[in-house]
TIGURO-451728 format. One line per 8 residues: their letters; for each residue x, y, z of N, C-alpha, C, O. Coordinates in steps of 0.001 Angstrom, whole numbers. Atoms other than C-alpha are relative to their C-alpha. Layout:
a = X/Y/Z/X/Y/Z/X/Y/Z/X/Y/Z ~ ... $
//
This chain:
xxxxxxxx = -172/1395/-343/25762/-31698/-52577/-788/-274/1273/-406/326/2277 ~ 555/392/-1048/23318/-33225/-50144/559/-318/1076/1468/-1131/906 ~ -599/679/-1113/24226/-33768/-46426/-382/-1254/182/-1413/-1370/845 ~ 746/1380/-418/23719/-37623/-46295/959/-402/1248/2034/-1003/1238 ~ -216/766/-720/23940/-38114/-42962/-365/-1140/908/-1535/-1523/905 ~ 480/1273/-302/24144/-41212/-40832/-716/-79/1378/-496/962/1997 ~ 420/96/-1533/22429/-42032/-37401/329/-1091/509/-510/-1915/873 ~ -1060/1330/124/24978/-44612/-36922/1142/890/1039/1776/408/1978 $
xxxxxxxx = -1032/-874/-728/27179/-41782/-35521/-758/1431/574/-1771/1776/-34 ~ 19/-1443/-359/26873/-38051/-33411/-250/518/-1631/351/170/-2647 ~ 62/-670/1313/25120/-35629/-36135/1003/890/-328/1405/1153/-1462 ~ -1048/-1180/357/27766/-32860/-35185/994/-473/-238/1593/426/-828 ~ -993/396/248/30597/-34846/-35605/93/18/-1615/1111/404/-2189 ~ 186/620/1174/29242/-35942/-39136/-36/1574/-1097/479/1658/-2212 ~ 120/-981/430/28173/-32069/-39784/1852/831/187/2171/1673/-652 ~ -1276/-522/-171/32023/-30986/-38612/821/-168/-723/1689/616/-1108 $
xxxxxxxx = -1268/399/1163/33755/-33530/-40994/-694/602/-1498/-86/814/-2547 ~ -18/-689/1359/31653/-32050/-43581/392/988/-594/862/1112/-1725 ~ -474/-1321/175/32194/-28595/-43088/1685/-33/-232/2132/794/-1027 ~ -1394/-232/-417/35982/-29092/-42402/-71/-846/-1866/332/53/-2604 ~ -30/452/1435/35822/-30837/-46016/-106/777/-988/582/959/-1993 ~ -354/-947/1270/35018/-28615/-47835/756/1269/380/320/2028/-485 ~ -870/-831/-190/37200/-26038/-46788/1053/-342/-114/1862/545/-388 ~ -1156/669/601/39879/-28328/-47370/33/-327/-1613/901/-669/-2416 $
xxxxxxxx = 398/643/1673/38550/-29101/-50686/-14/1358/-538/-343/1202/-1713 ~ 121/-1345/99/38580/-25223/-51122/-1507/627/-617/-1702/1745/-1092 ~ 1504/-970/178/34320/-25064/-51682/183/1423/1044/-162/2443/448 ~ -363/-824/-1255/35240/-22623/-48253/1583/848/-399/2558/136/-637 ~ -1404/-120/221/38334/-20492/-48907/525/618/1260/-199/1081/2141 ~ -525/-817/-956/40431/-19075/-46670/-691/1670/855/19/2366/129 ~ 726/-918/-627/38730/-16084/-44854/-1588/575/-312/-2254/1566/-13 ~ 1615/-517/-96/35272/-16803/-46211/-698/555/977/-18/764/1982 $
xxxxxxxx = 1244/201/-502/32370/-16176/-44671/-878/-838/-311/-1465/-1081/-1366 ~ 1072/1250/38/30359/-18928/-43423/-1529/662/-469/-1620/1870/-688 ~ 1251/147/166/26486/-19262/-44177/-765/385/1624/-25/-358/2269 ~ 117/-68/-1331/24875/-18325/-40381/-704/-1507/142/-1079/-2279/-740 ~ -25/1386/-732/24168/-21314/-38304/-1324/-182/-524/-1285/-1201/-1213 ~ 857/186/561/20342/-20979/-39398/-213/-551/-1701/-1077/-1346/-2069 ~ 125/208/1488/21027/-21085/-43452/528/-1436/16/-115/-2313/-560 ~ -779/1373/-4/23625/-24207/-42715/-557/-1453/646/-227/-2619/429 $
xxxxxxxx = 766/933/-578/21378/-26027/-40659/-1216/-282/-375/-1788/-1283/55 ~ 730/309/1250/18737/-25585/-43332/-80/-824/-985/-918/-1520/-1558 ~ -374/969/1518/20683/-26983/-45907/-51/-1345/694/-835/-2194/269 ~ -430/816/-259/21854/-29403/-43902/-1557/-1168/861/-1573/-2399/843 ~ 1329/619/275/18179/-30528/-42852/152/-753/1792/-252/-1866/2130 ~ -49/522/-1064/19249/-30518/-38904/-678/987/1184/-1502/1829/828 ~ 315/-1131/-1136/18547/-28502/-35472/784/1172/-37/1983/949/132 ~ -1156/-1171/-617/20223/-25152/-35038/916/-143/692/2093/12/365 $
xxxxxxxx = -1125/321/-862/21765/-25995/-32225/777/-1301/-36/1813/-1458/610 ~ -1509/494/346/23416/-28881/-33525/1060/591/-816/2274/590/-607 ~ -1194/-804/974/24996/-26979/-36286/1035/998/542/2128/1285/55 ~ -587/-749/-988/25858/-24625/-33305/898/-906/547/1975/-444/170 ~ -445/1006/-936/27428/-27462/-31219/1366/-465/-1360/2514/-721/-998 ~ -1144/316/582/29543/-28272/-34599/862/794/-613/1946/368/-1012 ~ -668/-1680/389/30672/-24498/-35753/802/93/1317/1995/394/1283 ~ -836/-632/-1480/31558/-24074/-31594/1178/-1340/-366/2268/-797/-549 $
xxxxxxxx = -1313/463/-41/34158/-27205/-32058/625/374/-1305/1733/-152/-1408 ~ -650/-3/995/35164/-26241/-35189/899/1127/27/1856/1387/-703 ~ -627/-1408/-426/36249/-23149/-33851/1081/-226/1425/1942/617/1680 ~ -879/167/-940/38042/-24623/-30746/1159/-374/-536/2311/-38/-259 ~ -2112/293/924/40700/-26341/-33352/-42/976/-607/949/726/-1294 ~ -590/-1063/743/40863/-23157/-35126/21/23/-1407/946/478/-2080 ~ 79/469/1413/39383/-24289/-38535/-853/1344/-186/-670/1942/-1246 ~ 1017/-987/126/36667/-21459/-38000/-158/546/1061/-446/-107/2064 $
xxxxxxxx = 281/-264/-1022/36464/-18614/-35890/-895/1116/-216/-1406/1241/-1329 ~ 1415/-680/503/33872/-15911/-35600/171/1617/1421/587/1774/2569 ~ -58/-1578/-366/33529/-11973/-34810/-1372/-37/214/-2178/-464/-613 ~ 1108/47/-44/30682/-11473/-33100/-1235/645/-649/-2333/92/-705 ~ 983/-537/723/28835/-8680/-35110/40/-780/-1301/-858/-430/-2067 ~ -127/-156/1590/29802/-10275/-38470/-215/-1176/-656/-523/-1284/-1843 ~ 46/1124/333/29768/-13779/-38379/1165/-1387/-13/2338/-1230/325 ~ -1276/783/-118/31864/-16769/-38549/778/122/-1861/329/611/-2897 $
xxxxxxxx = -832/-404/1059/34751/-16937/-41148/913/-1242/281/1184/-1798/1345 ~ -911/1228/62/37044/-19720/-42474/1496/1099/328/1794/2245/-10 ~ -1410/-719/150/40858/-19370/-41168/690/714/-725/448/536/-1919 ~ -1109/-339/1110/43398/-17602/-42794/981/-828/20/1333/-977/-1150 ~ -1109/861/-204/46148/-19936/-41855/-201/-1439/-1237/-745/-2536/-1115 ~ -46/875/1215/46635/-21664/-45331/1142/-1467/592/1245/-2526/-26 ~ -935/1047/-464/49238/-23937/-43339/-503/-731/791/246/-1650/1122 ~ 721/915/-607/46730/-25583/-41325/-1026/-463/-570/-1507/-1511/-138 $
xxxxxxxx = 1041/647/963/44131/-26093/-43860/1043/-991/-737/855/-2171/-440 ~ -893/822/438/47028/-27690/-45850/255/-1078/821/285/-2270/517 ~ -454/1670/-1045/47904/-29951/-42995/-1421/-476/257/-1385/-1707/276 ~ 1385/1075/-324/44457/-31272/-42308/110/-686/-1023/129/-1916/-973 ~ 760/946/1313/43937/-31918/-46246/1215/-1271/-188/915/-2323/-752 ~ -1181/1013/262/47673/-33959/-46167/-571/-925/877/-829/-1996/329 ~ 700/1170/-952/46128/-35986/-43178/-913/-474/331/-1138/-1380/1134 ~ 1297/1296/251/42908/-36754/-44127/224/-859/-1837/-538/-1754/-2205 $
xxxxxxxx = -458/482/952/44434/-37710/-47554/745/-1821/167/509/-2829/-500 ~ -804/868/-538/46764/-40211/-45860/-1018/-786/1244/-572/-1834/1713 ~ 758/939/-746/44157/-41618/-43552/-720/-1063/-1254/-679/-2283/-1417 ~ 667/1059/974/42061/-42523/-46603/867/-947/-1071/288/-1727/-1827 ~ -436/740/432/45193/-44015/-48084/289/-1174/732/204/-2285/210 ~ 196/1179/-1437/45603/-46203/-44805/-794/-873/-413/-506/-2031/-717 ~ 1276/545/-85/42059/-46900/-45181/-58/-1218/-1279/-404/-2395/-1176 ~ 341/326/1076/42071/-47788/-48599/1525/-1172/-88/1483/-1913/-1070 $
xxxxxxxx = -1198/1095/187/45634/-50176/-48257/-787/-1419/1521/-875/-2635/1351 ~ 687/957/-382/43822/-51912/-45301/-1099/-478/-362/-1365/-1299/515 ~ 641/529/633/41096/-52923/-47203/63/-917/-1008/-839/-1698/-1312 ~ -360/-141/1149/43098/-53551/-50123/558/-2201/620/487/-3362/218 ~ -766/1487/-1232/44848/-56501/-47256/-869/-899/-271/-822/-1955/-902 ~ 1095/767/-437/41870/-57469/-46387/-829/-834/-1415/-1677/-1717/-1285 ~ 404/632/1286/40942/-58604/-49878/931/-989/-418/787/-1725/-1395 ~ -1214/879/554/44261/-60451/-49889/1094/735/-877/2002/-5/-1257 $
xxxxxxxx = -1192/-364/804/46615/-58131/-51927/973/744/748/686/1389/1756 ~ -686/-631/-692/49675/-56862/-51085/452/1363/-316/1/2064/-1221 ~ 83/-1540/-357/50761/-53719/-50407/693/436/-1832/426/1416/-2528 ~ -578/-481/1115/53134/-54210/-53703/-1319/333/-1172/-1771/1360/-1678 ~ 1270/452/880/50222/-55851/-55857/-928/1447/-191/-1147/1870/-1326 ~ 729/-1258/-105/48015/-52391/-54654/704/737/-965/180/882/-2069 ~ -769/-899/367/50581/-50269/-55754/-295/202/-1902/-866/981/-2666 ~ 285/256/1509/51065/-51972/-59233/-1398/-19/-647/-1381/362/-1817 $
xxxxxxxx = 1581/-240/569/46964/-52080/-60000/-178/1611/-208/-509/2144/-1267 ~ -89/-1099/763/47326/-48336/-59049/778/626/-945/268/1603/-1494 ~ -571/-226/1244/50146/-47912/-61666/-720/-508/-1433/-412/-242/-2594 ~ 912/722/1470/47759/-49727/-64192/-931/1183/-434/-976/1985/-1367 ~ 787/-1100/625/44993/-47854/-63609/80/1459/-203/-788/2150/-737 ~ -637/-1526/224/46731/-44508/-63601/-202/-207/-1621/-1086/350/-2272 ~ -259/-325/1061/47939/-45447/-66901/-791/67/-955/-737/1046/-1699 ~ 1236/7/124/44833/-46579/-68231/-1104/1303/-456/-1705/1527/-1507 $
xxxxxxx = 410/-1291/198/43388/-43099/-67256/691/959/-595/165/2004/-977 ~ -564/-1420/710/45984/-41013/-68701/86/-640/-1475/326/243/-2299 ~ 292/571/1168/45674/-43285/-71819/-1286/390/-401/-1184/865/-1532 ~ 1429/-343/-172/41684/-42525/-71619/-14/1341/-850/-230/1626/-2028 ~ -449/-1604/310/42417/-38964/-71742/674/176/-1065/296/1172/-1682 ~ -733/-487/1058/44602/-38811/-74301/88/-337/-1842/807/-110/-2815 ~ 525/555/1537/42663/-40510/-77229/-1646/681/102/-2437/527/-828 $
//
């Protein structure tokens, strides 16, 4: 998946929520091994040392930390990967109910459209 990022915002910030994404999304599992800062900053089509600058905070919250002969490595702590993915889940439901406002519907109205189109899709699926 391409890094499309923006220059609207900090690149490492943008490279941090990616990384921390997919490790929540489990592309990254629990005590992988990362890519070194050169291969990731390849893909990712940036400087070294930003990718450095977003591995070093990613490692101050404790999403990724790193042995120096061996490399960096995703946490083991399955209880903090879990809590990030519950609270970036719930931001984008925030996100997605203030928008929802902002179009004029209410919070019920939301609700019931997503009971539609749930059903919809599990109707989809099942023919």
């Amino acid at each position: 998946m391409p890094w499309n990022l923006d220059n609207d915002r900090p690149i490492y910030l943008q490279l941090m929520e990616r990384i921390q994404h997919d490790i929540i999304s489990g592309v990254y599992q629990p005590g992988d091994k990362l890519p070194s800062v050169r291969d990731l900053a390849v893909e990712a089509a940036v400087n070294p040392n930003t990718m450095q600058k977003a591995l070093s905070e990613l490692e101050r919250c404790g999403l990724v930390y790193s042995q120096r002969t061996s490399g960096r490595f995703i946490t083991d702590d399955t209880a903090m990967i879990k809590k990030m993915r519950t609270e970036l889940a719930q931001e984008h439901i925030r996100d997605f109910f203030d928008r929802m406002r902002k179009l004029g519907f209410s919070d019920r109205d939301t609700l019931e459209m997503i009971r539609d189109t749930i059903r919809g899709i599990n109707n989809e699926t099942n023919t």
